[in-house]
Steps between C-alpha positions, in 0.01 A plus 500: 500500500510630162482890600796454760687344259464853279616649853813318586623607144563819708612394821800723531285756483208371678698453809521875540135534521373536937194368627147645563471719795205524738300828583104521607305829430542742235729399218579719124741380301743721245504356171838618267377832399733509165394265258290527212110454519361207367114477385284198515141509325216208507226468391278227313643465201884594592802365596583458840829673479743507240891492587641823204893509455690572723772816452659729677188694610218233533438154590135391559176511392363714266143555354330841398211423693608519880284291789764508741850680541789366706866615504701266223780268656851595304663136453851673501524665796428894391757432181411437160486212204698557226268480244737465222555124711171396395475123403535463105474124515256398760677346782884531369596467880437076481787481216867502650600719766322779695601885393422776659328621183236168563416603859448902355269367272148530455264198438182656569395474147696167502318340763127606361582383186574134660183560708266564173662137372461294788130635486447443115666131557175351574572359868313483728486714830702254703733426161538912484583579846818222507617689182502814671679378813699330184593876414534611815753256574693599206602834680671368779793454265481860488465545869738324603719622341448849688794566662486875633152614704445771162472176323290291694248802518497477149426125447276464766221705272452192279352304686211760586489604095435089412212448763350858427513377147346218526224662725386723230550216250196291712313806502463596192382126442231465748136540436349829561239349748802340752672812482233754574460226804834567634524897384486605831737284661771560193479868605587456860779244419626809242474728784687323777728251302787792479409636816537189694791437339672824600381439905609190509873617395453858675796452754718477190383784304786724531725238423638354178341187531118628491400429127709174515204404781265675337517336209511192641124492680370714198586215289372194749151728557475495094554167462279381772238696369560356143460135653135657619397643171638190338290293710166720412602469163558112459143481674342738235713277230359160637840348632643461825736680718631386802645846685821436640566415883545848603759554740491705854707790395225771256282799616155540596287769546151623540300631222300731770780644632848506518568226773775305373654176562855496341758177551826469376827303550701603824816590536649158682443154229212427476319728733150677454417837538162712537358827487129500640305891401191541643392822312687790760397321754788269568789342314694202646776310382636158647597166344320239356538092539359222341399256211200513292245726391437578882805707688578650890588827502691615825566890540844666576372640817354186619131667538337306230485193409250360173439253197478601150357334249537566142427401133470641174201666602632660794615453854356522864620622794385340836635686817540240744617632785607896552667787740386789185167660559454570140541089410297389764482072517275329357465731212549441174619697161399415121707601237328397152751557267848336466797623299 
């Protein structure tokens, strides 16, 4: 429940968002076309991406060695920071009342610093991750206190910078031997985390809300995957780490292709939608019911009907029973990798 708490701090704008619509065949998307190009690079010994400040023409990730290149995310909305608003005094916005000049302001540097203490403190993994939630906490202060959508688009980025932080922070920590394990599977979270971020949100792209959602799942895909790299790392440390119950609403895909499973909160209290790609084969969207770890999924159309199952490791999709030709029942669909 923690991640729809970080939601509801933007319900006013939230409830402009529409659902997920349904559509089988051929399918491309139009990402924004006017925002600046961020670079990701990976490899062994690097970083897995690394949040640089944000002004007026970039926010994102930047490395001089590029793996993969996806179009950067503006957190304001095609406007700009004022970077003469930068924080002077770490997080000035938790003493006395909100100004304008503490929502402008940029913590990027802020926030890392507080990241590089929690990780010199000596804590352990599951002691380190409750600080950064800690932290994370801290800026709904600042978000609430977001009172025109310009605003919220700015203070929605924090969240994303804190978890990316930390992210990099476990990284850099872990033993070469886990990480060359994983290399692979780091780049193809790199490679879709932005992406699935932007389909997810596409029926609001033209509209002033899109980095506001953006944002939003960019900063619950980084901290997911920090509770997964802090896990690897406890285990390479010798202590334990219990992941968190994960809850319904996250991403899946498959690392063969790019069949995707995405779920996210509906429109109507506490509905559940989904957004089932099968390559260009077929996409299908519907609703989705249930407790546990094991959900139905119900299409709009009424033609399919299926259980999912999903984890940190992934999610299946069992067709149970079907009207579509190309999700014919009985069959099944693995997606390996979970945002």
């Amino acid at each position: 429940m923690e991640k729809l708490k970080k939601r509801s701090i933007f319900t006013i704008a939230l409830l402009l968002t529409v659902g997920l619509t349904a559509n089988c065949g051929t399918k491309t998307s139009d990402y924004m076309k006017d925002t600046s190009v961020s670079i990701s690079s990976l490899d062994s010994a690097s970083v897995i991406t690394s949040s640089s400040s944000l002004t007026s023409q970039n926010f994102g990730i930047n490395n001089d060695t590029a793996l993969n290149k996806s179009e950067d995310l503006s957190a304001i909305d095609k406007t700009s920071l004022d970077k003469s608003s930068q924080s002077e005094n770490g997080f000035a916005f938790l003493n006395g009342d909100i100004t304008f000049d503490d929502i402008a302001a940029d913590y990027t540097e802020d926030i890392k610093n507080e990241i590089d203490k929690i990780a010199a403190s000596g804590y352990t993994m599951e002691e380190e991750i409750a600080e950064v939630k800690r932290l994370s906490d801290k800026f709904d202060k600042l978000a609430e206190a977001a009172g025109t959508q310009y605003e919220m688009n700015i203070t929605s980025v924090w969240y994303f910078v804190i978890w990316d932080s930390e992210l990099n922070s476990i990284w850099q920590r872990m033993n070469q031997a886990t990480k060359d394990t994983i290399l692979e599977e780091e780049r193809v979270w790199i490679k879709n985390r932005d992406r699935i971020a932007e389909k997810i949100n596409e029926e609001n792209e033209k509209g002033s809300i899109f980095s506001l959602l953006v944002n939003t799942d960019r900063a619950m895909f980084a901290e997911n995957r920090s509770y997964i790299l802090a896990s690897l790392y406890a285990k390479d440390r010798g202590e334990k780490f219990e992941l968190p119950q994960r809850e319904a609403v996250g991403n899946y895909l498959s690392s063969e292709d790019d069949s995707t499973l995405l779920i996210k909160y509906g429109m109507e209290a506490g509905s559940i939608d989904a957004l089932l790609t099968i390559t260009d084969k077929c996409e299908v969207a519907g609703k989705v019911t249930g407790d546990g770890d094991k959900l139905h999924f119900e299409s709009n159309d009424g033609y399919v009907t299926g259980t999912i199952e999903y984890s940190w490791d992934g999610a299946v999709f069992k067709v149970d029973q079907s009207n579509n030709e190309n999700l014919p029942a009985n069959s099944s669909y693995m997606f390996d990798m979970a945002l």
